[in-house]
N, C-alpha and C positions, 0 to 999 in steps of 0.2 A: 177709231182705234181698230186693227186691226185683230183677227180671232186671236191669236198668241203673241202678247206685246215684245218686243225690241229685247226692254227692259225691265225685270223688277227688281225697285229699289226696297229694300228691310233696312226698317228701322226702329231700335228697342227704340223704348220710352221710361223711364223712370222719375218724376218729379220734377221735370223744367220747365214749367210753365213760364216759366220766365226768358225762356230761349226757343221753343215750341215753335212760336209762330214763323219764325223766321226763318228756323230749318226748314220747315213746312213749305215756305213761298220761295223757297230757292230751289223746291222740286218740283212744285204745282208748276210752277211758272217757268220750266228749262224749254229751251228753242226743241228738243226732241222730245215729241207730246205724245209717241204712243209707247209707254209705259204705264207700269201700277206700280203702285204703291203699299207696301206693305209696312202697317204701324200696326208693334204688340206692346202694349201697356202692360208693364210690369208690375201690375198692383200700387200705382200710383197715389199716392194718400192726397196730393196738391191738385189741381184744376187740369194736369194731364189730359186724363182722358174727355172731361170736358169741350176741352180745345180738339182734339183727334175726331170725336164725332162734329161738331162742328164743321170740320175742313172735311171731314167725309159727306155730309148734307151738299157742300156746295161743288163735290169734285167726286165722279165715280170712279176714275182711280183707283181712289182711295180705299183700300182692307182694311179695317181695323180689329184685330185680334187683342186679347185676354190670356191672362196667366198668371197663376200664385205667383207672386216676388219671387224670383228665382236667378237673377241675371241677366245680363247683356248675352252670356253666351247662349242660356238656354232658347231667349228671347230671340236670339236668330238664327239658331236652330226653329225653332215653331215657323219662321218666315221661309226659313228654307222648304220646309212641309209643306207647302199649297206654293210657292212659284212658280209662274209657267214663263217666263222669259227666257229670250234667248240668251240672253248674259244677264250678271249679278252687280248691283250695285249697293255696298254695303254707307250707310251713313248714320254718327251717333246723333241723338236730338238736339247739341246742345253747339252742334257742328254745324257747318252749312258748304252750299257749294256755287259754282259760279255758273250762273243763267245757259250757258251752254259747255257743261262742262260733259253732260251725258251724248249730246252730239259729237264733241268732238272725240269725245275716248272711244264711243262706238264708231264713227268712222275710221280710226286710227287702228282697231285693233280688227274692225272685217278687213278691210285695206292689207293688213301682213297679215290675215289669216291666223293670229293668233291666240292662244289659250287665256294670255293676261296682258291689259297692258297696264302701265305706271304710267302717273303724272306727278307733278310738282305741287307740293298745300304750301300756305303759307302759317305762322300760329299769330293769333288776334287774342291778343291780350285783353279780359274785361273788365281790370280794373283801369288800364291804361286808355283802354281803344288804339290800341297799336297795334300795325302787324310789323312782321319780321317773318325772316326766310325763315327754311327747315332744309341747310343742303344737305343733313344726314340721312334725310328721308328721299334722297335722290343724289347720290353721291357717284359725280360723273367721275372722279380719281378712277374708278372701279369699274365702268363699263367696258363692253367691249367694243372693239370702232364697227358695230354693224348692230343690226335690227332685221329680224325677230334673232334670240340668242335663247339658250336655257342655261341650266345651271353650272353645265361640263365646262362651256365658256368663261367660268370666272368659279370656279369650284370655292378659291381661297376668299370670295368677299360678298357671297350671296345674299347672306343674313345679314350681310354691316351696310347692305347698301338703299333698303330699299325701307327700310323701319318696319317693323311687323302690326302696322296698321292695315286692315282689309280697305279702307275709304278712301284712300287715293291711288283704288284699284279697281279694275276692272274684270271682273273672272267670266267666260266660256262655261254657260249653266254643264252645259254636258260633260264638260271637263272637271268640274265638279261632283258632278254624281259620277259620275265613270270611277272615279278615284277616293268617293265616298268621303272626299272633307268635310267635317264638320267641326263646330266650335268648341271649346271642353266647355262644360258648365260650371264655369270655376267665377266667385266675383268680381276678379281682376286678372290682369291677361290672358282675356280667355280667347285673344284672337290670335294670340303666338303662332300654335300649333296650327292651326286654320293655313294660316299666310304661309308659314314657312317651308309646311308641307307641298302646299301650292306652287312654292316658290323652285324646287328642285321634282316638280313630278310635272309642273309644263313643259312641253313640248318647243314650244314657241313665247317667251314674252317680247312684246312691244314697250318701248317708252315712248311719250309724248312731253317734249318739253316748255310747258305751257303750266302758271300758276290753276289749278283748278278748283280748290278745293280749304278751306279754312276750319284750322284747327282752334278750338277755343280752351286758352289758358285762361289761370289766376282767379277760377271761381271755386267756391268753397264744398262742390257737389263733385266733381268728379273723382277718377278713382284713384288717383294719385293723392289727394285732400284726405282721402277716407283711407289710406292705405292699412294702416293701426288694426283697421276691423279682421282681413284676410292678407296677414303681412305673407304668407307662406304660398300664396295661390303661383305668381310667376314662378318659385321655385319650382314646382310641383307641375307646372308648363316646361318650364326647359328640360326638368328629368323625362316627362314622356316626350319630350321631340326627342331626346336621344335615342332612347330605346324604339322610337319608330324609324330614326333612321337609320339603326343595325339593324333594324326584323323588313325593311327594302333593302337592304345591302349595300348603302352609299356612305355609311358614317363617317370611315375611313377618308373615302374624296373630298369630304365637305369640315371636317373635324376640327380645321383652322377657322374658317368662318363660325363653326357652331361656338369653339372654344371662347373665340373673339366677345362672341356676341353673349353668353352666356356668362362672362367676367362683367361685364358693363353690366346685367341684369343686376346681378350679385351686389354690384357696390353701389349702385346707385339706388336700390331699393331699401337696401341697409339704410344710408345716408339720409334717407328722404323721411325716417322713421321720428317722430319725435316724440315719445312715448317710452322712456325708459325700460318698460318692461318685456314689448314687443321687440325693441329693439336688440337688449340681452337673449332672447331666443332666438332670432334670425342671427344673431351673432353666430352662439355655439354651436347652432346646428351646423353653420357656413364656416367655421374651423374646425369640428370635430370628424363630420364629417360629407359637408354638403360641397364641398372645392372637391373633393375625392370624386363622388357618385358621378359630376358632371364630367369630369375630366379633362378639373381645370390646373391642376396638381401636376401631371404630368410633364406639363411645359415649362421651358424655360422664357426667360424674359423676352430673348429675339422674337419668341414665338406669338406676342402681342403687339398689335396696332402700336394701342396706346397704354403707353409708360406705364404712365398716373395711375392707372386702375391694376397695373404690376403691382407696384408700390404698396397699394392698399391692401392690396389679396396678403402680402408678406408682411406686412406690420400685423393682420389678422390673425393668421396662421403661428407667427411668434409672441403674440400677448395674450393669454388666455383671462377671460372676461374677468374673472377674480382679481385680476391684478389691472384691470383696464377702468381709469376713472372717469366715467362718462365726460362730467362739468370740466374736467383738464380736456378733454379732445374734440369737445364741442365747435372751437372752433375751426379746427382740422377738420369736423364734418361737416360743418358749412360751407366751406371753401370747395369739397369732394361736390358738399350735393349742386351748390349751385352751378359750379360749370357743368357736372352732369345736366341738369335741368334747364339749362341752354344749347347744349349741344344735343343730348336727347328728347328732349319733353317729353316723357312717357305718359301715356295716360294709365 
C-alpha cells in the first residue's frame, strides 16, 4: 500500500453483529486494495467490536476507533479526523457494497477530474432477501445530457435526484476539507446536510451508471425502525440546510429543489411515526409552525414534483390535531407512508 492510500473508507458501527461481517468482506476484499479502513464503534453493547478487532488482527487496513454512544454523525466525524485518503468513501455496517465498486467510482471520478461522483445502490430487503432498484436515488428524468456538471446545471432537481445518502458517493477528500463538510451529530439524518451541502458546493460531479452499492431494508435496528426515539432530528437538518444555504447565497437558485425535497422529509417522517404521542408533536410543530420556517408555505401546488405530498401538507395545515383522530386516519397514513417507503426508503 502505498504512503497515502487511494481511499479511506468510515464506517460507524453500532450493534450489527449480525451484518458486521459481511459489510466488512465487501471492503477487505474490493479489487482496489490500497485503501483503509476506518471502523468507530459507537459503544456497541452486542459482539460489534468484538468482530472489528478481529477483521483488524487479520487486515492492517483496518483503524479501529472508540467513542461514547453518540451517533452515526459524530461517528464519522471522528473518521473524518485521522483520514488520509485521497477520496472518501462513506459506508453504514449493516450496508455492503460490490467487490469493485471502489475501483470503478475511483476510476470514473479521476477520469472527469471530479469533486463527487454518484452511482446506482440497489435496496436488499432482510426479511425477504430481495433486492429491488432505488431510481430515486439516481433519477436520470433530471440530469443533464453531460458529465462532470454542478448544481447551476439542474438548480430546480439537485436534492430530488441523488437521495441524501453519503454511500453511493464518492467525495474529493480536499474538496471536503476546503469546504469544511461535516456531519451534524444529530441520531437520524445526520447525513442531509453533509450530501447536500456537497451537493451545490462541487465544482464538478460525475455519475457512474452501474448497480454499486446495497441498501439494507426491513431490519428492526435501523433508524427509520427507531425513528420514535429522535422524531425531530431530520427537521432540525432541513432548518439548518436552509439557513446555510442563505449564509452562501444560493437559497434562492436551489429553493425549488430545497422546497421539493424538504415536503417529502415532512410527510414521510410524520407517516412513518407509529407512536401516537411522537406522532401528535411532529404534527403540531409541522402545522403551527414548522411548513412556515422551511418555506414550504409559500408555494403553491404547481410548485411541487409530486401531488400526493401537496395533498398531505393541506389536509395538515387545515385540521388542527385536536380535531384529528388518529385510529380514523390511520389508514390514510399507511397508504402516505408506504409508497413514501418505496419510492424513498429513508434511513
Amino acid at each position: 500500500m502505498s504512503k497515502l492510500p487511494k481511499i479511506s473508507v468510515i464506517i460507524p458501527v453500532y450493534n450489527v453483529e449480525e451484518y458486521l461481517r459481511q459489510c466488512l468482506d465487501s471492503v477487505i476484499n474490493q479489487t482496489l486494495q490500497d485503501i483503509e479502513i476506518i471502523c468507530v464503534n459507537d459503544e456497541s453493547t452486542d459482539d460489534s467490536l468484538a468482530i472489528l478487532e478481529e477483521y483488524a488482527k487479520r487486515d492492517s487496513r483496518i483503524n479501529v476507533l472508540s467513542q461514547k454512544n453518540a451517533g452515526a454523525g459524530a461517528a464519522r466525524n471522528k473518521g473524518l479526523e485521522i483520514a488520509r485518503g485521497e477520496y472518501l468513501s462513506f459506508l453504514d455496517s449493516d450496508d455492503f457494497f460490490e467487490l469493485d465498486m471502489l475501483e470503478k467510482a475511483y476510476n470514473k471520478v479521476i477520469g472527469d477530474n471530479a469533486d463527487i461522483v454518484i452511482y446506482k445502490v440497489q435496496l436488499f430487503n432482510d426479511k425477504t432477501k430481495m433486492f429491488s432498484d432505488a431510481p430515486w436515488a439516481f433519477n436520470e428524468n433530471y440530469f443533464p445530457p453531460f458529465v462532470p456538471f454542478s448544481y447551476k446545471d439542474m438548480p430546480k432537481y439537485i436534492f430530488n435526484s441523488f437521495q441524501n445518502w453519503t454511500w453511493n458517493k464518492l467525495f474529493r477528500k480536499a474538496f471536503v476539507d476546503r469546504n469544511k463538510l461535516r456531519y451534524q451529530e444529530l441520531r437520524r439524518t445526520n447525513d442531509l446536510l453533509f450530501t447536500c451541502m456537497a451537493l451545490v458546493t462541487a465544482e464538478r460531479i460525475t455519475l457512474l451508471d452501474e448497480v454499486l452499492a446495497y441498501y439494507r431494508c426491513g431490519t428492526q435496528t435501523n433508524s427509520q425502525a427507531t425513528n420514535h426515539i429522535a422524531p425531530l432530528d431530520f427537521y432540525k437538518a432541513f432548518f439548518t440546510l436552509k439557513q446555510e444555504l442563505i449564509r452562501i447565497g444560493i437559497f434562492e437558485e436551489v429553493e425549488q429543489s430545497y422546497s421539493n425535497w424538504a415536503l417529502v422529509g415532512c410527510i414521510y417522517n410524520l407517516n412513518s411515526l407509529r407512536d401516537k404521542k411522537t406522532y401528535e408533536k411532529l404534527y403540531s410543530l409541522l402545522r403551527n409552525e414548522g411548513f412556515e420556517e422551511l418555506g414550504i408555505s409559500k408555494h403553491s401546488r404547481d410548485y411541487y414534483h409530486n401531488k400526493a405530498n401537496y395533498y398531505a401538507y393541506v389536509k395538515i395545515k387545515k385540521m388542527p390535531f385536536s380535531k384529528f383522530t388518529y385510529e380514523k386516519n390511520k389508514i390514510i397514513n399507511l397508504i402516505f407512508y408506504n409508497f413514501l417507503k418505496i419510492v424513498y426508503c429513508l434511513k
